[in-house]
N, C-alpha and C positions, 0 to 999 in steps of 0.2 A: 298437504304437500302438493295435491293436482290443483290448486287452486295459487297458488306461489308459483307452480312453473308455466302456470296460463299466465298470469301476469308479467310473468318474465318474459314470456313472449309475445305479448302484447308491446312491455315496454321496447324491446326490442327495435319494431316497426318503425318508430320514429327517429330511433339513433342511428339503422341504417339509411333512413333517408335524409339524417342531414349530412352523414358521410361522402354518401353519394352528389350529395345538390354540392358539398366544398369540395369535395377533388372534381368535380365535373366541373366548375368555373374556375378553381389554380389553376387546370391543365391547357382551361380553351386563352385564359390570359396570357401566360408566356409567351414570348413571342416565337415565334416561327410555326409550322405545322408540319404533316405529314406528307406532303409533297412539293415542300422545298428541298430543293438541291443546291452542292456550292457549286456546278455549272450553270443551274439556273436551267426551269422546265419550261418547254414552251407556252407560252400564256392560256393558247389555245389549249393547249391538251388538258392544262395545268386547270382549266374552267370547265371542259368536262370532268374531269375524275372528281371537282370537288361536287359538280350539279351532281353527278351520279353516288355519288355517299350524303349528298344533303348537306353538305358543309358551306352552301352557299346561302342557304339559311341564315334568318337573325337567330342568333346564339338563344332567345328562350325558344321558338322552336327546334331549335335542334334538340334542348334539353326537356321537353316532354316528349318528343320523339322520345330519346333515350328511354326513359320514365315508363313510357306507354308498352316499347318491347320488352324490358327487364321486366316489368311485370308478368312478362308472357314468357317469362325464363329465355328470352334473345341477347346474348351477349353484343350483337352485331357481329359485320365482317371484320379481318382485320387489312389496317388500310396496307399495309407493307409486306402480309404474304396474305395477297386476292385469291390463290385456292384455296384459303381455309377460313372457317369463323373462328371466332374467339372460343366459344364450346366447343369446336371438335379439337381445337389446341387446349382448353384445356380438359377433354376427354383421354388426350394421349398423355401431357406434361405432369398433369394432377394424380394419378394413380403413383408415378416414378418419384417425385416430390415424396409423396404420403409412407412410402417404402423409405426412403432413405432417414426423412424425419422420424415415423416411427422408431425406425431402431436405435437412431442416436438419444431419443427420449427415452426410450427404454435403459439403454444401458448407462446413461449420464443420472437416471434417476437410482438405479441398483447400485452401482460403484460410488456415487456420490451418498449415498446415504451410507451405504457403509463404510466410505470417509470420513464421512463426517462422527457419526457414532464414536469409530478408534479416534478419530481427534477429541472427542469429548470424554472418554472415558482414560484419556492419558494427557490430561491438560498440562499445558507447561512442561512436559518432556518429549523426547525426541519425536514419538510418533507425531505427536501435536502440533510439532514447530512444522513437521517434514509435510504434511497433511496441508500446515495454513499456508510454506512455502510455495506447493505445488497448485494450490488452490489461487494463489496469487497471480501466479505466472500464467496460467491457463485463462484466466478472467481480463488481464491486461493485455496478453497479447492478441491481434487480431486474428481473423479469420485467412486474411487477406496475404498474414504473413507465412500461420502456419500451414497453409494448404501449399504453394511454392515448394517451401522448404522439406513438408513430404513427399512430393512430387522428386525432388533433386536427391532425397537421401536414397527412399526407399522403393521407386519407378525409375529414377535412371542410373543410379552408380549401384542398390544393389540390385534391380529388377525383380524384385519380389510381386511387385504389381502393377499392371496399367498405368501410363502415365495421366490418361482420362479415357472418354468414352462410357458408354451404355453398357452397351458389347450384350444387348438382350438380355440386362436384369443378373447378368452373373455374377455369381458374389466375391470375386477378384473385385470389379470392377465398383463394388460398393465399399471397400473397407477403405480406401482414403477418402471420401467423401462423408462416410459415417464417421471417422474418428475427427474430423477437420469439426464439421458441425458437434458432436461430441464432447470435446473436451472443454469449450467453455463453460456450457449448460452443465458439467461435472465438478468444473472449478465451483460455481456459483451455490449448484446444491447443495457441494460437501461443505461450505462454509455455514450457509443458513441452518445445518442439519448440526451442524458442531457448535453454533449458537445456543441453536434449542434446545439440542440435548443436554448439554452442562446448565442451563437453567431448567429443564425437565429434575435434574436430577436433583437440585437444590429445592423443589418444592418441599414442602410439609407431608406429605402424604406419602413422598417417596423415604422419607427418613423412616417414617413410620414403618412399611414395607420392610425397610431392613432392619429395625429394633427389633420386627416381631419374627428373623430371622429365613427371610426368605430367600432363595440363592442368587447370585448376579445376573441370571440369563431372565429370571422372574422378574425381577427389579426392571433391569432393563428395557426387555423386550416388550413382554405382558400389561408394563405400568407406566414408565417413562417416553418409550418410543410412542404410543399413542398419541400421547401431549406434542412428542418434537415433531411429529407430521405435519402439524398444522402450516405452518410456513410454505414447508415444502409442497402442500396440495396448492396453497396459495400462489407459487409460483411455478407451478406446472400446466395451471390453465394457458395464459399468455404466452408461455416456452412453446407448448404443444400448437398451438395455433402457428404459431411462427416458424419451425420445424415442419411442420406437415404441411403448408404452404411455401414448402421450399427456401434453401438459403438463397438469397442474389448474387453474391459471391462464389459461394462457393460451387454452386450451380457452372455459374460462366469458369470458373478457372477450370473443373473437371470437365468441361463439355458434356455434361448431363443435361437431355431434353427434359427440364422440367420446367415450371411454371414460374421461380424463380430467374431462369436464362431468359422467359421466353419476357420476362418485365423489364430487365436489364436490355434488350432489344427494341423492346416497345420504347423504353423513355429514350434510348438514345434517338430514334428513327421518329419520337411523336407521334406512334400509335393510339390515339386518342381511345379507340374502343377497346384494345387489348391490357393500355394500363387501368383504365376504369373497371374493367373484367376481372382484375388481379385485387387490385385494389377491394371492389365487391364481395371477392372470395375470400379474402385472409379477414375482413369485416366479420363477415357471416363464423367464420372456425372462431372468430377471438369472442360472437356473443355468444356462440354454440357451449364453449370449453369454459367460459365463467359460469354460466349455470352450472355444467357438469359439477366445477369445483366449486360451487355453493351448496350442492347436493349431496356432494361427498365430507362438505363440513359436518353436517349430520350423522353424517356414518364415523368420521372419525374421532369426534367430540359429543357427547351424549347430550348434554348441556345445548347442543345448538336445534331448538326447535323452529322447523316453518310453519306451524300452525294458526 
C-alpha cells in the first residue's frame, strides 16, 4: 500500500506540471492583460508596472520565473490587488471555501444516499418516480439559477436569511450558499446511489442472503450498500475537490470572500498570478482526493488489492 501511494505521488509531479506549463501559456495568449484599461493607461506607467512584475519579459522567462517561485511555494503578487499576494488571498478565501464546500459534501452525500437507497428499494412506484423526478430537476438546473431565486424567496420577501455576505462565518449566512452548492451534488448522488443499489440488490449473493432468511436492514445495509458505494466513493473525489475549492458562481452571487469570487475577479481583470494560483490549487485537491478515493476502494471492496 506505501509503495502504490509513493508512486502516486511520484506520478503526480508531472501532471501537475503540465497543467501548470497549459494554463500558464492559454492565459499569457489571449489577448489583453492585466493592465489594460478601456480608458487606456499611460504607456509610461503602463511600462513601469509591467518592468516591475516582470511582464516585460520574453514569455519563457517569465514562465521559469513562475516555475522557479512555485517551487519555493510563491504564488506571486497579485497584479489587481498590489497589497496582497496570491497566498495571503488564498490564506484568508481558502479556509471560508473549505467550510462552505465541506458541508454541502457532507450533507449531499448523506441525503443523497439515502435517496437514492428509498429510490431503489421502491423501484417504479411513487417514492422512486418522486426521488428520480427531484433528482432530475436538481442536476439540470443551474447554480446560477437557483441561488437568485433563494435569494428573492427566502432573503428578501421571507427574510429568513441574509441576502449574501460572510457576516464572520455565521451560520445564517452559510445556509444559502450551502444548500445552492448542495442540491446538485444531492441530485447527482441520489441517482448513482439508486443505480447501484437496485443492481446491488440483483446480484447472486444478495438473493442468497435472503433465501437463507436474513432481515431487510441485513440485506441492505451489511451486504448491498457496500457494493452500491462504489460509484458514489468514485464520485466523491472530483465533487470534493471542486466544492472545497469553492463554487465561482455561487461564491460571486452570495458575496463570499472565497477563492472561488476571488477567480471570477481574477479572469475578469487578467490576474495572470492569482488565476494560475487557483488553477494550482483545485489541480493539487483533484490529485490529492483521487488517491484518497482509490484508497478507500480498498476499504470498501475487499477484492480491491494495491499490493
Amino acid at each position: 500500500m506505501l509503495r502504490y501511494v509513493l508512486r502516486r505521488l511520484l506520478t503526480a509531479i508531472p501532471t501537475l506540471f503540465v497543467i501548470v506549463t497549459i494554463s500558464f501559456f492559454l492565459i499569457r495568449v489571449a489577448p489583453g492583460g492585466p493592465f489594460n484599461q478601456e480608458k487606456g493607461l499611460n504607456p509610461v506607467i503602463k511600462a513601469n508596472l509591467e518592468r516591475q512584475f516582470g511582464l516585460d519579459l520574453p514569455l519563457w522567462k517569465q514562465y521559469l520565473n513562475y516555475l522557479g517561485n512555485l517551487l519555493h511555494g510563491d504564488f506571486g503578487p497579485s497584479y489587481n490587488l498590489p497589497d496582497f499576494t496570491v497566498g495571503e488571498l488564498f490564506r484568508t478565501g481558502l479556509p471560508v471555501s473549505i467550510q462552505l464546500g465541506a458541508s454541502a459534501l457532507v450533507l449531499a452525500l448523506a441525503f443523497g444516499t439515502i435517496l437514492g437507497i428509498i429510490a431503489a428499494l421502491n423501484q417504479n412506484r411513487g417514492g422512486d418516480y418522486a426521488v428520480v423526478a427531484t433528482a432530475t430537476a436538481g442536476s439540470t438546473i443551474p447554480t446560477f439559477v437557483i441561488a437568485p431565486l433563494f435569494q428573492l424567496f427566502f432573503a428578501l420577501t421571507l427574510k429568513w436569511v441574509p441576502v449574501g455576505g460572510w457576516g464572520d462565518g455565521a451560520w445564517v449566512n452559510k445556509i444559502g450558499p450551502v444548500i445552492t452548492l448542495m442540491l446538485p451534488q444531492l441530485a447527482i448522488v441520489a441517482r448513482l446511489m439508486r443505480g447501484s443499489m437496485i443492481e446491488a440488490l440483483r446480484a447472486h449473493h444478495i438473493r442468497t442472503a435472503r433465501a437463507m432468511g436474513l432481515s431487510d436492514y441485513s440485506v441492505v445495509v451489511r451486504h448491498a450498500m457496500r457494493g452500491a458505494l462504489l460509484p458514489i466513493v468514485s464520485y466523491a473525489g472530483p465533487a470534493a475537490a471542486s466544492l472545497l475549492t469553492g463554487s465561482l458562481i455561487v461564491e460571486y452571487i452570495f458575496a463570499i470572500p472565497g477563492v472561488g469570487r476571488y477567480f471570477v475577479d481574477a479572469a475578469l481583470n487578467r490576474d495572470y498570478t492569482l488565476v494560475m494560483g487557483t488553477v494550482v490549487v483545485i489541480a493539487i485537491f483533484t490529485l490529492v482526493f483521487n488517491l484518497i478515493v482509490d484508497l478507500l476502494y480498498a476499504v470498501v471492496d475487499p477484492r480491491v488489492r494495491y499490493d
